[in-house]
SEPA-631585 format. One line per field, with one value per residue (C-alpha): residue number from 1; x, y, z. Coordinates in Angstrom, 2 decimals. Each point is the difference from the previous one (the first is absolute). Last residue first. Example, Ala and Ser with C-alpha at 12.3 -4.5 7.8 and 13.67 -1.06 7.14 Angstrom:
seq <- [2/1]
east <- [13.67/-1.37]
north <- [-1.06/-3.44]
up <- [7.14/0.66]
This chain:
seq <- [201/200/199/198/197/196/195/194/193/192/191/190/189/188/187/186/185/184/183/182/181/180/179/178/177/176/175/174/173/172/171/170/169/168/167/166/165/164/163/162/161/160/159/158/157/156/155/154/153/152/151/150/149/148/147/146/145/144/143/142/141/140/139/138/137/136/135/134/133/132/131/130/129/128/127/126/125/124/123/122/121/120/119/118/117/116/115/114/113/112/111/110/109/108/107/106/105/104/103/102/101/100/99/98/97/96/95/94/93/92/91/90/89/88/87/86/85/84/83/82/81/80/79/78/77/76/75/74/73/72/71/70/69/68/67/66/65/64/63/62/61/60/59/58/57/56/55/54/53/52/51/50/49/48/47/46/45/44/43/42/41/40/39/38/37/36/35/34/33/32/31/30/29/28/27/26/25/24/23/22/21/20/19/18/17/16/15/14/13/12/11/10/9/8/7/6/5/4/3/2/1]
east <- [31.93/2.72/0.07/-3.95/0.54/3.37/-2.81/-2.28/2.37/1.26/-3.59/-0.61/3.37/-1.12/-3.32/1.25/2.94/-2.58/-2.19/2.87/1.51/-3.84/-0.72/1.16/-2.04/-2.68/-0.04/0.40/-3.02/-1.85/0.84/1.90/2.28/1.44/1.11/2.39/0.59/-3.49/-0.69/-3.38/2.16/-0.83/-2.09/-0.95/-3.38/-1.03/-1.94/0.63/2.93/-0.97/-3.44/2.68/-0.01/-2.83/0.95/-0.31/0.87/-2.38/-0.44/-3.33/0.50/-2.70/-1.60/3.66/-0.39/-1.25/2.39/2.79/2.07/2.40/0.72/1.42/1.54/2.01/-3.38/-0.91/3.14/2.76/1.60/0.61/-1.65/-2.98/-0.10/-0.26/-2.46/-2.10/0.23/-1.20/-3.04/-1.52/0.57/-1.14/-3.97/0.20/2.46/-2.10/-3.36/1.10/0.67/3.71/0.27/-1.32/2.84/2.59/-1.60/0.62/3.51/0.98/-1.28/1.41/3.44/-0.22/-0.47/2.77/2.22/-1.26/0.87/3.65/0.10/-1.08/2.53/2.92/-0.55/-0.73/3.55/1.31/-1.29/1.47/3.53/0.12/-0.84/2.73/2.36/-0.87/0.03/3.75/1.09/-1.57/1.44/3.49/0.54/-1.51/3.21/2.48/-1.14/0.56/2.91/1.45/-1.35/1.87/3.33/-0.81/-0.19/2.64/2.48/-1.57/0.63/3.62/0.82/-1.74/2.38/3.11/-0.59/-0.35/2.80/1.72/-0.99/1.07/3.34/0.16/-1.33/2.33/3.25/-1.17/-0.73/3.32/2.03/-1.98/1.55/3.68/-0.11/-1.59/2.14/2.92/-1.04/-0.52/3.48/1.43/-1.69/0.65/3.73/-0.42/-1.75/2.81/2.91/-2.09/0.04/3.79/0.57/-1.80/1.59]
north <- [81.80/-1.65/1.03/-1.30/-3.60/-0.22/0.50/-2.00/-3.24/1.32/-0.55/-2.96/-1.25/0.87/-1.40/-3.44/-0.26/1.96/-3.40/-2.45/1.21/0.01/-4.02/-1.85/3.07/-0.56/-4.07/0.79/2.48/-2.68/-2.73/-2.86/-0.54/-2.73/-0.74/-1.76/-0.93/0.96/-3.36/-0.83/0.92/2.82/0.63/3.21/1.23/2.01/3.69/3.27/-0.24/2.90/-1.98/-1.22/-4.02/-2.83/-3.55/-3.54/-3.29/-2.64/1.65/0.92/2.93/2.86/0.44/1.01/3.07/2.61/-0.12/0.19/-3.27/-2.21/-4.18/-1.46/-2.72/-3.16/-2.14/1.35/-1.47/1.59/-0.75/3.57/-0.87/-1.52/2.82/2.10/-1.74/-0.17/3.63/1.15/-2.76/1.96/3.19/-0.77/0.48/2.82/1.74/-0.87/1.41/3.29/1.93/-0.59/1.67/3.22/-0.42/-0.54/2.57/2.63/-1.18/0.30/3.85/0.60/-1.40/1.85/3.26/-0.90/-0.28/3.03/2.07/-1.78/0.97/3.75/0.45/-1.66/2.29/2.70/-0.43/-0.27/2.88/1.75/-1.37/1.03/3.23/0.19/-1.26/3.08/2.45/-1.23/0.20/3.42/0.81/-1.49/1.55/3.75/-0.97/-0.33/2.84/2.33/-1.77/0.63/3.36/0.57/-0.98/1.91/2.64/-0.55/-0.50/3.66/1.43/-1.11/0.59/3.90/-0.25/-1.10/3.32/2.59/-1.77/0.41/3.83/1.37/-1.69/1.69/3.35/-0.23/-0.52/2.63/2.79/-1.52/0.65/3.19/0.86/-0.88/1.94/2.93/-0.17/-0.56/2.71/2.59/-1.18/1.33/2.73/1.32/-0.40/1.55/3.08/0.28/-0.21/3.22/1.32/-0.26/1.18/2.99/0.88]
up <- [-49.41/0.94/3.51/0.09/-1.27/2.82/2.93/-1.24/-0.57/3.59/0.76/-1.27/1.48/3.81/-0.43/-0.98/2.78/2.21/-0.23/-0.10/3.02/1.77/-1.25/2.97/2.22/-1.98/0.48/3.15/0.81/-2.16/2.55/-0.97/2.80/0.56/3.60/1.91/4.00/1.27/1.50/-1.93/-2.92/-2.00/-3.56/-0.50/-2.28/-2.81/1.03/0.92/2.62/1.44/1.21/2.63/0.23/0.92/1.16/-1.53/0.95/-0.82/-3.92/-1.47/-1.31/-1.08/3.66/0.81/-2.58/2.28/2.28/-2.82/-0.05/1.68/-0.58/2.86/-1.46/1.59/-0.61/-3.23/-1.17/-1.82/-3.57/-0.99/-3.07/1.66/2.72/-3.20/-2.08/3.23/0.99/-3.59/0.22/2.91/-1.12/-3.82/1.05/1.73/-2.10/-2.87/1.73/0.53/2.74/0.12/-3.44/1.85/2.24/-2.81/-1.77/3.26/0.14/-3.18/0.04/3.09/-1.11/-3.40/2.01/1.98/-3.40/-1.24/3.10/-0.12/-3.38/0.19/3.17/-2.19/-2.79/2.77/1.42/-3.48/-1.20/3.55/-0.87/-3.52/1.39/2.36/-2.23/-2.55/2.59/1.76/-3.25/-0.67/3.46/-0.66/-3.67/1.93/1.99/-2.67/-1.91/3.47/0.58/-4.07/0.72/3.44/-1.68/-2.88/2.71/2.05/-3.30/-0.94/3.73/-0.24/-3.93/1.26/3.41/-1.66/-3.17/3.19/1.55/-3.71/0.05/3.46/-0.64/-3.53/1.82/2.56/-2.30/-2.52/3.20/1.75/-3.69/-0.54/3.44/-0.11/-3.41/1.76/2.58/-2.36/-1.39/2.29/1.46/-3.37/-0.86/3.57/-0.78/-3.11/1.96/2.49/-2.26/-2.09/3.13/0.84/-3.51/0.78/2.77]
């Protein structure tokens, strides 16, 4: 009897431990799985979230970019604004000299010999001419065609054929608008000579 117990206990020794060894090996085995997903999911979420850095980085890059060009962009657009509103002040300015200058006794006095030289140069004849002025500077010529213009074009004098099939035009509005590239040419450099003066200093 008590050899058949004594059986029984080693036996239960026996299957106890193997369960138990079968066990620890399952506990080991699920714990070393359970650890290296937990270890793929941290190298997972950390490669996500350099990723999501370097984005982050690589955005705010963009936007200051985008800051910087915008900028640049408005200081031109008011560089640009500033010259054109110089450049029509200039016109009004010319404008209103070249008007007072029409006033005065020298332009009444050269008109008449400035369309002369010119028809002269141009070779034409008086009689071919129709020679145009301001209204109020006809009384100044004495020409045997002649015919007023628009007061907008301030002063000088056209020269067309009696049949209307050429013209020269020497009109102050003309001459300004012959000279208006050259003008913002000028202004345009002295204040880019301005411009490059003050970023060096």
């Amino acid at each position: 009897m008590l050899d058949l117990e004594a059986k029984l206990s080693s036996f239960r020794k026996m299957v106890w431990d193997e369960e138990k060894l079968k066990t620890d090996n399952e506990l080991f085995l699920s714990t070393e799985k359970n650890s290296s997903y937990i270890d793929d999911k941290n190298k997972q979420r950390n490669k996500e979230f350099e990723e999501k850095i370097k984005d982050r980085k690589n955005f705010l890059k963009i936007r200051k970019n985008e800051e910087i060009s915008k900028i640049k962009q408005e200081e031109k657009n008011d560089f640009y604004a500033y010259r054109e509103e110089l450049l029509y002040d200039f016109y009004n300015r010319l404008i209103t000299k070249l008007r007072a200058y029409k006033k005065t006794d020298a332009y009444k006095k050269s008109l008449q010999e400035d369309i002369k030289k010119m028809m002269k140069a141009l070779n034409l004849s008086e009689d071919e001419i129709v020679v145009c002025v301001l209204q109020d500077d006809l009384d100044l010529i004495d020409f045997k065609n002649k015919q007023a213009i628009d007061k907008t074009y301030i002063g000088g004098f056209i020269l067309k054929d009696i049949n209307n099939e050429f013209r020269y035009n020497f009109s102050y509005k003309e001459r300004i608008r012959d000279r208006k590239y050259e003008f913002g040419k000028k202004l345009y450099q002295v204040l880019e000579s301005e411009r490059f003066n003050e970023s060096n200093n």
